[in-house]
MMTF fields as JSON, N, C-alpha, C and O atoms, coordinates in Angstrom:
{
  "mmtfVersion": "1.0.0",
  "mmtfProducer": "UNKNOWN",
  "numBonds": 299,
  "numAtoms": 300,
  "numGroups": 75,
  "numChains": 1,
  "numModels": 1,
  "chainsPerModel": [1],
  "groupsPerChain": [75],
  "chainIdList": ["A"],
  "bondAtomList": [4, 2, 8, 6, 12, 10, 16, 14, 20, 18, 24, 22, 28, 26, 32, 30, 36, 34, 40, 38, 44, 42, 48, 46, 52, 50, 56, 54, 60, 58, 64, 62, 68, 66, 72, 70, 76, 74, 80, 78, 84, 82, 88, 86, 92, 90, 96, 94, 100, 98, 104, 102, 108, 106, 112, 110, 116, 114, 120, 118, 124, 122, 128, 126, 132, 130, 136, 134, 140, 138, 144, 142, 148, 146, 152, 150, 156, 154, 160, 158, 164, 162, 168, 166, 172, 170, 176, 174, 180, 178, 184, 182, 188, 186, 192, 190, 196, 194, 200, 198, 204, 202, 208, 206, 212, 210, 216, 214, 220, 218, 224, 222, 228, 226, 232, 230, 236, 234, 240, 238, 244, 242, 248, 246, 252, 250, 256, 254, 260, 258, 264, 262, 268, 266, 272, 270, 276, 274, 280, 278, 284, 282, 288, 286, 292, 290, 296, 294],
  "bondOrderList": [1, 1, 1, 1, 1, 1, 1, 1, 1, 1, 1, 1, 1, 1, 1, 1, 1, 1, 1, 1, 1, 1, 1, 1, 1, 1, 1, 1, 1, 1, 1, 1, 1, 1, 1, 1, 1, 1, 1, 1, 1, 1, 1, 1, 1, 1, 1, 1, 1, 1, 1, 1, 1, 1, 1, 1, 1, 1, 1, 1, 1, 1, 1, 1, 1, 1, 1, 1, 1, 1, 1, 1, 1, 1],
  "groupList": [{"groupName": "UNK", "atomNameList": ["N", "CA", "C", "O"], "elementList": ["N", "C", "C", "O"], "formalChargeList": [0, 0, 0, 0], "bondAtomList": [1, 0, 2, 1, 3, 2], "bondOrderList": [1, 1, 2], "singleLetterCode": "X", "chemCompType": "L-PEPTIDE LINKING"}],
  "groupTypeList": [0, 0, 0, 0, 0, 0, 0, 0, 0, 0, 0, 0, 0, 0, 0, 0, 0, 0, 0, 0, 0, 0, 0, 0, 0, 0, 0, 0, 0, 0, 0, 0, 0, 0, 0, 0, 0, 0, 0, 0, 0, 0, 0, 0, 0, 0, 0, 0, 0, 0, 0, 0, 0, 0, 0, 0, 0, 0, 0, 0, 0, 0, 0, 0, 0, 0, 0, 0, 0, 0, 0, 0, 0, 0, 0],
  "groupIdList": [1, 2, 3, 4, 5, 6, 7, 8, 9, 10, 11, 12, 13, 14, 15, 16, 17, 18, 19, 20, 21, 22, 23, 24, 25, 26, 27, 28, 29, 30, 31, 32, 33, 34, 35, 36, 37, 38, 39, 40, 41, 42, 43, 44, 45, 46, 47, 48, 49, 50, 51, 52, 53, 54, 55, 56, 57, 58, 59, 60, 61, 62, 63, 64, 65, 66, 67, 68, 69, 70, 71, 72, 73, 74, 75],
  "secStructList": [7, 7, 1, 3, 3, 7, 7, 6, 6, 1, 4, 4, 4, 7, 7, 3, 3, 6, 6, 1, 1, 7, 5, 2, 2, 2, 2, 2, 2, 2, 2, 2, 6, 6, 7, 7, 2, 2, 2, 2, 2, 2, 2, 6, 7, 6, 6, 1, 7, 1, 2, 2, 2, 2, 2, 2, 2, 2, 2, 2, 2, 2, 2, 2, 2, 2, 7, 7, 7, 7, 7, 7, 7, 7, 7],
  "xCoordList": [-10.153, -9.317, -10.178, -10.427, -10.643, -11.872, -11.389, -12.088, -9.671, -8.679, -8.404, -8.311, -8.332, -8.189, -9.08, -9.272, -9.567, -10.237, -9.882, -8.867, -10.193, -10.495, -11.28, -12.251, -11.217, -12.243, -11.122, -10.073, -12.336, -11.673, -11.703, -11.422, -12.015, -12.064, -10.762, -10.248, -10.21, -9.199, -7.95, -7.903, -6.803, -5.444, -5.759, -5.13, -6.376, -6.601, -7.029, -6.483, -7.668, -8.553, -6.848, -6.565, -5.805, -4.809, -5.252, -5.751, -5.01, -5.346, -4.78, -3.653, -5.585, -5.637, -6.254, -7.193, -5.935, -5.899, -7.624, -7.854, -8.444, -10.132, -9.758, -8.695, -10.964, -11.023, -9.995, -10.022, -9.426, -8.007, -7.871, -8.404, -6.613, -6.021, -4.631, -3.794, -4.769, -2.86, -2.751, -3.705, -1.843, -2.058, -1.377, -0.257, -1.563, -0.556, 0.777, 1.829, 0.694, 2.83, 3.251, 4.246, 2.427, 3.135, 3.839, 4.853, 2.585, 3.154, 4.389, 5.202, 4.117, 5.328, 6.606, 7.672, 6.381, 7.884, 8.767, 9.965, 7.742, 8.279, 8.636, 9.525, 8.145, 8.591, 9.988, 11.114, 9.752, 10.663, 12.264, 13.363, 11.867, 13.136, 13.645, 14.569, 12.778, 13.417, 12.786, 12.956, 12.264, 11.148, 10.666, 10.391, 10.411, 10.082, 8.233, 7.73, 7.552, 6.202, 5.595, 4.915, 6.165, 6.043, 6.252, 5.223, 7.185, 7.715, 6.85, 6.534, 6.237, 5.716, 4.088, 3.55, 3.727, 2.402, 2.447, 1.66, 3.639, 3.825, 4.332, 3.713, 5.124, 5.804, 5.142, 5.102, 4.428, 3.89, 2.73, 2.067, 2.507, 0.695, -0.111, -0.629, -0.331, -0.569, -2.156, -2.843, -2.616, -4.001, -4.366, -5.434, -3.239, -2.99, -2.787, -2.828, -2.524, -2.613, -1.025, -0.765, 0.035, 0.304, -0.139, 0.246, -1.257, -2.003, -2.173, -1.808, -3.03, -2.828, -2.04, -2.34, -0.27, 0.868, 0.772, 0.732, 0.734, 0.663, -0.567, -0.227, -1.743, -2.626, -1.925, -2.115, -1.383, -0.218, 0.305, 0.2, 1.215, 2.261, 1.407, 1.509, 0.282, -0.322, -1.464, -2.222, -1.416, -2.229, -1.28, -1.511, -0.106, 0.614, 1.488, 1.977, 1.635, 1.866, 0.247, 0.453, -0.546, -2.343, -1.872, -1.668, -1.695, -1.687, -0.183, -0.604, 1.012, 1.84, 1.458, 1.935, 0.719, 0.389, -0.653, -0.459, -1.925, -2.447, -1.827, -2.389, -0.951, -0.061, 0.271, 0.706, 0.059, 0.363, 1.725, 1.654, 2.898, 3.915, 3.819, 3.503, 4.058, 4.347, 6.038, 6.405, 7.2, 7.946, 7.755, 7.163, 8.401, 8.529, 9.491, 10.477, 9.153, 10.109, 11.751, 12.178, 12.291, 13.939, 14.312, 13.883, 15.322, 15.957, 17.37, 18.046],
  "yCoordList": [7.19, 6.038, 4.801, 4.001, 4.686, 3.703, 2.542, 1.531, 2.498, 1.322, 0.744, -0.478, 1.251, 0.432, 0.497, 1.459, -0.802, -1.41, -1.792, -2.477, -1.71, -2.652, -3.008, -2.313, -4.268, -5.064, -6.326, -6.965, -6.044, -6.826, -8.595, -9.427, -8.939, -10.199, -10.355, -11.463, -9.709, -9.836, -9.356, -8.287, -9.979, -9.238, -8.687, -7.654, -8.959, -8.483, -7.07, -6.227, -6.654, -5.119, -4.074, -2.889, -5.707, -4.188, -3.912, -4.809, -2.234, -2.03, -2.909, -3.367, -2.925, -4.11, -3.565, -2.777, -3.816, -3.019, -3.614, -4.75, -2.854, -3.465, -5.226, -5.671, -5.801, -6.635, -7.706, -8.501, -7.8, -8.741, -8.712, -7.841, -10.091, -9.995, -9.718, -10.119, -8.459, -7.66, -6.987, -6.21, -6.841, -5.73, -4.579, -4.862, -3.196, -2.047, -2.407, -2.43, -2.662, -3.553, -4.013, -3.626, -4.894, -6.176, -5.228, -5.354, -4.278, -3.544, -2.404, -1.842, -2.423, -1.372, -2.076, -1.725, -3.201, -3.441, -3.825, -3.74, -4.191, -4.476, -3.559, -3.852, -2.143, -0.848, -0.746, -0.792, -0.623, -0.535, -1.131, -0.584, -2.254, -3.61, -3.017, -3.486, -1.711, -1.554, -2.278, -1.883, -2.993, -3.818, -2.954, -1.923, -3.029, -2.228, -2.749, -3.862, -1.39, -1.318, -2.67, -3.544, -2.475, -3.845, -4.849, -5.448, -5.223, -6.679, -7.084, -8.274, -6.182, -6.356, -7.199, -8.252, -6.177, -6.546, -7.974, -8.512, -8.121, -9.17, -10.584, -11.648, -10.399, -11.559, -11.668, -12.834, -10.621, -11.103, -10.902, -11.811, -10.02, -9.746, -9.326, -8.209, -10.747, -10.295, -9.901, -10.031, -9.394, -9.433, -7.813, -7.303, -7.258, -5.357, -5.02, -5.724, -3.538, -2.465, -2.138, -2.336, -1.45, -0.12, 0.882, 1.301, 1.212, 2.511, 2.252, 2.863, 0.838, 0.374, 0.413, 0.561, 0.269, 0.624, 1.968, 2.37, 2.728, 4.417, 4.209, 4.125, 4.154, 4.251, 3.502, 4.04, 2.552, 1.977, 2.781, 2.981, 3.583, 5.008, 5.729, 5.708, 6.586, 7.6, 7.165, 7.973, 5.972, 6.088, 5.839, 6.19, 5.1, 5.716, 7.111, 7.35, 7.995, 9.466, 9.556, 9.609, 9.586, 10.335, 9.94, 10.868, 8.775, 8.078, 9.123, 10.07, 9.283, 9.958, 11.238, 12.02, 11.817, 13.142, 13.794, 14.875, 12.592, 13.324, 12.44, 12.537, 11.76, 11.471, 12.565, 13.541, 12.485, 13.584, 12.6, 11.576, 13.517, 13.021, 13.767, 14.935, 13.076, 13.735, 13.328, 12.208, 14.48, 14.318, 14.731, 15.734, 13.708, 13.882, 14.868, 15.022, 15.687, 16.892, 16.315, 15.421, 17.206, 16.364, 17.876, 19.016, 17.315, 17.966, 17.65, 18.18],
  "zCoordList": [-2.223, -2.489, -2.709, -1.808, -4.032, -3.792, -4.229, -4.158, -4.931, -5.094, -3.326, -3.207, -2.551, -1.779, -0.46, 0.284, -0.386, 0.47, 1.964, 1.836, 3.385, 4.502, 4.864, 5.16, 5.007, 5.522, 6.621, 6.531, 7.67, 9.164, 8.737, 9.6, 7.552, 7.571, 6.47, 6.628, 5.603, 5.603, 5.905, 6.515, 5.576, 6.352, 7.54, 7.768, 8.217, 9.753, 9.323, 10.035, 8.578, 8.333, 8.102, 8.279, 7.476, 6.945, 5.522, 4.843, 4.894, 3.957, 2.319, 2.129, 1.639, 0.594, -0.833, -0.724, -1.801, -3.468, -3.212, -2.796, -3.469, -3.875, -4.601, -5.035, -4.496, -5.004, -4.981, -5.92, -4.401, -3.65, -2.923, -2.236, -2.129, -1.029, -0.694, 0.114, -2.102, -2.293, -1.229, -1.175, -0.04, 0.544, 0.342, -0.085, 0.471, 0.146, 0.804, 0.166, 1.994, 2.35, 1.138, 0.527, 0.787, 0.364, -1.253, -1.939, -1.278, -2.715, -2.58, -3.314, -1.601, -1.133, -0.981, -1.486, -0.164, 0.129, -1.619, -1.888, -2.405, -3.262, -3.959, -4.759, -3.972, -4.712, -3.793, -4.286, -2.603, -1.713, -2.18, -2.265, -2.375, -3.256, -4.582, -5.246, -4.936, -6.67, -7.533, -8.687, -7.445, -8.492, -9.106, -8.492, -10.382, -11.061, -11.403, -11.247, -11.928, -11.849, -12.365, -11.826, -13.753, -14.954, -14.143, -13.829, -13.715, -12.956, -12.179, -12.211, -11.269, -10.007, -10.627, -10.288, -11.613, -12.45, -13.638, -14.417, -13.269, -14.484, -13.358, -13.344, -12.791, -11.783, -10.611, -10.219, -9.667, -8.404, -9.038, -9.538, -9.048, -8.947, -10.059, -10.084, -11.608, -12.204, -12.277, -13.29, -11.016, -10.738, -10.904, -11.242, -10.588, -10.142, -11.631, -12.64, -11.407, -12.815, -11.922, -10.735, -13.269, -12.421, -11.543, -10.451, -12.49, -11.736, -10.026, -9.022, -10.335, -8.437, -7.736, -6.552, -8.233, -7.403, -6.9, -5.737, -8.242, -7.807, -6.547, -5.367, -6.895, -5.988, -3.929, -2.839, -4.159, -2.97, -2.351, -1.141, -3.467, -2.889, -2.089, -0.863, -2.881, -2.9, -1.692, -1.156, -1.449, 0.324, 1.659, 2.816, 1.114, 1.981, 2.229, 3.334, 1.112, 1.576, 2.032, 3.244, 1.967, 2.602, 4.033, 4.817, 4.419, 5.835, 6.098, 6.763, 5.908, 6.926, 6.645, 7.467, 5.724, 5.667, 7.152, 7.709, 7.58, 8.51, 9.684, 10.775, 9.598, 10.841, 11.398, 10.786, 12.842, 14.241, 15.194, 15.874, 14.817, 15.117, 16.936, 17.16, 17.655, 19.157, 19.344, 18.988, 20.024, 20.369, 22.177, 22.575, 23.058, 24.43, 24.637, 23.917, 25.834, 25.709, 26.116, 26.845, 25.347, 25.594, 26.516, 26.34, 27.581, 28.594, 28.719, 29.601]
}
């Protein structure tokens, strides 16, 4: 994932598109909203690609993919 970057000096070391201070939230919530790819690249952030959105998605499925879910035993 060499589109996205942390570094502890920005966004508090949350993850962030390389070379900016976009963070993957911020791109998500807006996929999240229905915004469409174009819009997002044209109205918020004309700094990003599409491709970088995909790249957004595609580290957050990596991150819940090796997520270790624990359930407490139910009785």
């Amino acid at each position: 994932m060499e589109r996205i970057e942390i570094n502890p000096n920005i966004h508090f070391g949350k993850p962030c598109i390389a070379g900016t201070r976009i963070s993957v939230l911020n791109v998500l919530e807006l996929v999240s909203d229905g915004i469409p790819f174009e819009e997002i690249t044209k109205k918020y952030y004309p700094d990003i690609t599409v491709d970088d959105i995909r790249v957004c998605i595609k580290y957050a499925m990596d991150v819940i993919t090796v997520e270790d879910i624990h359930f407490a035993n139910q009785k």
